[in-house]
Biotite code that builds the C-alpha atoms (Angstrom):
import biotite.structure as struc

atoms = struc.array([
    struc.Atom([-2.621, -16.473, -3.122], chain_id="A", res_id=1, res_name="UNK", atom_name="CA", element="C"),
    struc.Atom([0.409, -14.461, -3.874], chain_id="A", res_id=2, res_name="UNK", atom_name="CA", element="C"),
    struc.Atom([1.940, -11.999, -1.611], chain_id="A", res_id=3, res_name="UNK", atom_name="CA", element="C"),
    struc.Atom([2.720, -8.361, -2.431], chain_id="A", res_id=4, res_name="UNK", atom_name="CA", element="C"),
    struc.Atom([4.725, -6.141, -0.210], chain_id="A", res_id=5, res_name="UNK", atom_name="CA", element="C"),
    struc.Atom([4.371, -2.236, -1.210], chain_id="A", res_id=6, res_name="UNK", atom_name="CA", element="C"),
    struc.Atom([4.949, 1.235, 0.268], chain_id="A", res_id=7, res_name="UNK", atom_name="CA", element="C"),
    struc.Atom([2.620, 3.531, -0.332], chain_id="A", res_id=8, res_name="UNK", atom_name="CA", element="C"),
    struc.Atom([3.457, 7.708, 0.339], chain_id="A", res_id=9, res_name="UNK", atom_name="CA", element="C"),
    struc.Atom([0.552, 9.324, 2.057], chain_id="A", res_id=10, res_name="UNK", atom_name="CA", element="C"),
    struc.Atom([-0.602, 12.448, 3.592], chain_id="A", res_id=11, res_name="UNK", atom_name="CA", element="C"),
    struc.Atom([-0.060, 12.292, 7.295], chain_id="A", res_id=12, res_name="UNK", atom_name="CA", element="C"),
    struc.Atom([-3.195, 13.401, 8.429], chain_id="A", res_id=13, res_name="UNK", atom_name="CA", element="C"),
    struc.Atom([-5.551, 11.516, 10.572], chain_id="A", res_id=14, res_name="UNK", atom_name="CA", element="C"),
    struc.Atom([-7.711, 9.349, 8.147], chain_id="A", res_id=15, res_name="UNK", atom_name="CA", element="C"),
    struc.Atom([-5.324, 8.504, 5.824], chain_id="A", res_id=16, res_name="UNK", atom_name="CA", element="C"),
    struc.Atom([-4.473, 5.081, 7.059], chain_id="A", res_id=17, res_name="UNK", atom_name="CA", element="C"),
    struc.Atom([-8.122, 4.122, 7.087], chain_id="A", res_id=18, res_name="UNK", atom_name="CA", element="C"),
    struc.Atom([-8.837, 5.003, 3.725], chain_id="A", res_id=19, res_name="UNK", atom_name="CA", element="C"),
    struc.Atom([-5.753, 3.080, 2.065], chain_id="A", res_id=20, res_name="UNK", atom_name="CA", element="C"),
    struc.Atom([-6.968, 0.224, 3.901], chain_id="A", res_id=21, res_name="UNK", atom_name="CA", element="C"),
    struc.Atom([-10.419, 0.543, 3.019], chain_id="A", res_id=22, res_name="UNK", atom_name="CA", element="C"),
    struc.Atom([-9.257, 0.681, -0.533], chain_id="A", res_id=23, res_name="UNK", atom_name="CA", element="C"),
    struc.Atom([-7.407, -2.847, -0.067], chain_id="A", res_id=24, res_name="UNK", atom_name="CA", element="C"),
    struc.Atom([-10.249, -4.282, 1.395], chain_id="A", res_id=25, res_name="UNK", atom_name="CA", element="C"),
    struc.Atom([-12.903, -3.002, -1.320], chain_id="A", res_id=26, res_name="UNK", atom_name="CA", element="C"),
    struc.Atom([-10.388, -4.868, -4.025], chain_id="A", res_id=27, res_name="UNK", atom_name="CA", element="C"),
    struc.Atom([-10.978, -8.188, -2.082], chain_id="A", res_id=28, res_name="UNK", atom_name="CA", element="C"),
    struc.Atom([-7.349, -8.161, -0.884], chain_id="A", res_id=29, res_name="UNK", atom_name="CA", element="C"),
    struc.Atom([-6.097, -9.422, 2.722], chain_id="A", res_id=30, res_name="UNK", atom_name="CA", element="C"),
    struc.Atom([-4.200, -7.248, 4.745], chain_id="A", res_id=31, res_name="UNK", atom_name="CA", element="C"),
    struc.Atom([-1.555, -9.369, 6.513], chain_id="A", res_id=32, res_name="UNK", atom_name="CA", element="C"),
    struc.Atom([1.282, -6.545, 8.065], chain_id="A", res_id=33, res_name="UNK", atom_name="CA", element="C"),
    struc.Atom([1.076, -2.655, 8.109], chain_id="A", res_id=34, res_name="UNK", atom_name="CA", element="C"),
    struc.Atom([4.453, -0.197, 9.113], chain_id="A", res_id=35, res_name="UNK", atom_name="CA", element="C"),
    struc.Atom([4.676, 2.941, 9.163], chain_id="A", res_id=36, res_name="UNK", atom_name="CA", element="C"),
    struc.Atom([7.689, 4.730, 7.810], chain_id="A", res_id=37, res_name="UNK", atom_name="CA", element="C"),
    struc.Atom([8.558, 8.474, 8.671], chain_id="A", res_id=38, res_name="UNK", atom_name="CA", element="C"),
    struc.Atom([11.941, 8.621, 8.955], chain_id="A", res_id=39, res_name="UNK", atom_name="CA", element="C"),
    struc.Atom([12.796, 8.619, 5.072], chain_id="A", res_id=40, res_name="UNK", atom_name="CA", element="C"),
    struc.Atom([14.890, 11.200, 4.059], chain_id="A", res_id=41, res_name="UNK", atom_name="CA", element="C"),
    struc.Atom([12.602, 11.701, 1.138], chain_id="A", res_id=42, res_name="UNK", atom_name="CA", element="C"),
    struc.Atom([9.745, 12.500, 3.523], chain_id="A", res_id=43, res_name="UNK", atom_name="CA", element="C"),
    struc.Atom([7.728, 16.276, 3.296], chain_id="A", res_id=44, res_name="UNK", atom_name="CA", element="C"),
    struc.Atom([7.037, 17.044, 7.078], chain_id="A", res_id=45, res_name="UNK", atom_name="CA", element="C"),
    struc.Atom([3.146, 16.162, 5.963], chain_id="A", res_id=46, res_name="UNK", atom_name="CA", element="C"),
    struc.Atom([3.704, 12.830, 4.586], chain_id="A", res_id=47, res_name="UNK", atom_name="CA", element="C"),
    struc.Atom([4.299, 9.267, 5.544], chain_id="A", res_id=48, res_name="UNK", atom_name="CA", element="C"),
    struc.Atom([5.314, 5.905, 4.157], chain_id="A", res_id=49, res_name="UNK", atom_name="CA", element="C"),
    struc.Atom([2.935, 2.670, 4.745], chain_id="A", res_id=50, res_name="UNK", atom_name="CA", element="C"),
    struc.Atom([4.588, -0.477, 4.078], chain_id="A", res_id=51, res_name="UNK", atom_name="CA", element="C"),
    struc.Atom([1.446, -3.099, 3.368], chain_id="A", res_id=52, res_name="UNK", atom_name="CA", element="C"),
    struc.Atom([2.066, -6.757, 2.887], chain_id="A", res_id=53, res_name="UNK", atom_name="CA", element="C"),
    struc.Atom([-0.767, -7.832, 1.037], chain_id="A", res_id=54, res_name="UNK", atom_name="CA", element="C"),
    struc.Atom([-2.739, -11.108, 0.111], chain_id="A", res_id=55, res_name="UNK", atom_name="CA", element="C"),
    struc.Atom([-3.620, -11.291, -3.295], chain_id="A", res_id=56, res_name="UNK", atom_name="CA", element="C"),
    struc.Atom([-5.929, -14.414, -5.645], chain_id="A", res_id=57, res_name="UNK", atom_name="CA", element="C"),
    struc.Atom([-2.859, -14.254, -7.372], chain_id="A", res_id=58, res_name="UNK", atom_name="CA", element="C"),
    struc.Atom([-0.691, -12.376, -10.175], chain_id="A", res_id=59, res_name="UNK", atom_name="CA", element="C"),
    struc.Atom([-3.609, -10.550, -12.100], chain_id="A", res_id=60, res_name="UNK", atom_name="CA", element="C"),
    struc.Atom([-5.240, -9.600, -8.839], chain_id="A", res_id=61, res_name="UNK", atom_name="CA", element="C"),
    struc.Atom([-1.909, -8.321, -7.918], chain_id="A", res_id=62, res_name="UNK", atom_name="CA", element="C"),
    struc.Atom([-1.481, -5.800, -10.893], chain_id="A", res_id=63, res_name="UNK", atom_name="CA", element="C"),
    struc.Atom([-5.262, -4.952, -9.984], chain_id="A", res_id=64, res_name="UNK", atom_name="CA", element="C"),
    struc.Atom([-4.366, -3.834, -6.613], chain_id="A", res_id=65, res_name="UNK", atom_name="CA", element="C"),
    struc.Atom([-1.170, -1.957, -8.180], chain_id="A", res_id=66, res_name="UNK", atom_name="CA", element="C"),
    struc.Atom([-2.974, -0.338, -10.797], chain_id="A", res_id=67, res_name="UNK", atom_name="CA", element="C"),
    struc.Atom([-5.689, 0.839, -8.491], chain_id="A", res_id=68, res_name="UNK", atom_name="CA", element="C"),
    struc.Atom([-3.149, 2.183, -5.635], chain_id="A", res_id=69, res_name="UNK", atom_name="CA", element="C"),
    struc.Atom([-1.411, 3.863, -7.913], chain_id="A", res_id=70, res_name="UNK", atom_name="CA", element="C"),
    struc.Atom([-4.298, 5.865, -9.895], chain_id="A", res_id=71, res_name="UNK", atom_name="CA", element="C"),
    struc.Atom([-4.444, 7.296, -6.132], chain_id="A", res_id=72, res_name="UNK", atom_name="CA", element="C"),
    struc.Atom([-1.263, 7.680, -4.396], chain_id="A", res_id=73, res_name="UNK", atom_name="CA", element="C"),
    struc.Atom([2.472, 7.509, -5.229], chain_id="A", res_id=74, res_name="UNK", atom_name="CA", element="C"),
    struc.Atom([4.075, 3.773, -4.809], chain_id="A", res_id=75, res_name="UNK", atom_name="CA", element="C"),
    struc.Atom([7.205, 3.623, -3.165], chain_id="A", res_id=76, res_name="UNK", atom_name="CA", element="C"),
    struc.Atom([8.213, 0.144, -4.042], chain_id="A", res_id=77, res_name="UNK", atom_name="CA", element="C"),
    struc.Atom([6.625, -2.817, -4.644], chain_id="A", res_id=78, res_name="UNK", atom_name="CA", element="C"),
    struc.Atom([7.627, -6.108, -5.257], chain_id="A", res_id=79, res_name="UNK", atom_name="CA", element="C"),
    struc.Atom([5.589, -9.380, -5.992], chain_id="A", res_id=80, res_name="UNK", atom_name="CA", element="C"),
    struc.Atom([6.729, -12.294, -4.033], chain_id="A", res_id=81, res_name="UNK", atom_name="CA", element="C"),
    struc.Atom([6.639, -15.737, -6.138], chain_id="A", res_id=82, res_name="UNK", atom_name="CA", element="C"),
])
């Protein structure tokens, strides 16, 4: 597999972690760290970043997961580890 570490900017509001990971897990990814992030400058009092390391099939699978995250929420960063 290939590993890809992104942060994701989400509403803080109860619910919100679930449903990113829910999203991970419906595109057949592994989960393998989760942080939370709220001291960013950047930060609106209502959001928060999640940092998600993430276990992909490999490079195509990767841009899969990217491309689906970010048709829903605003990436942060992302790199894919080789």
């Amino acid at each position: 597999g290939r590993y890809l570490p992104v942060t994701v900017r989400v509403p803080d509001r109860p619910g919100s972690l679930a449903r990113l990971l829910a999203e991970v897990k419906d595109m057949q990814a592994n989960v393998l760290e989760v942080q939370h992030d709220r001291l960013d400058a950047g930060l609106g009092v209502d959001e928060v970043d999640i940092v998600v390391q993430v276990e992909t099939r490999g490079h195509e699978h990767c841009e899969e997961v990217l491309d689906a995250l970010a048709g829903r929420y605003r990436i942060v960063s992302q790199s894919i580890d080789r």
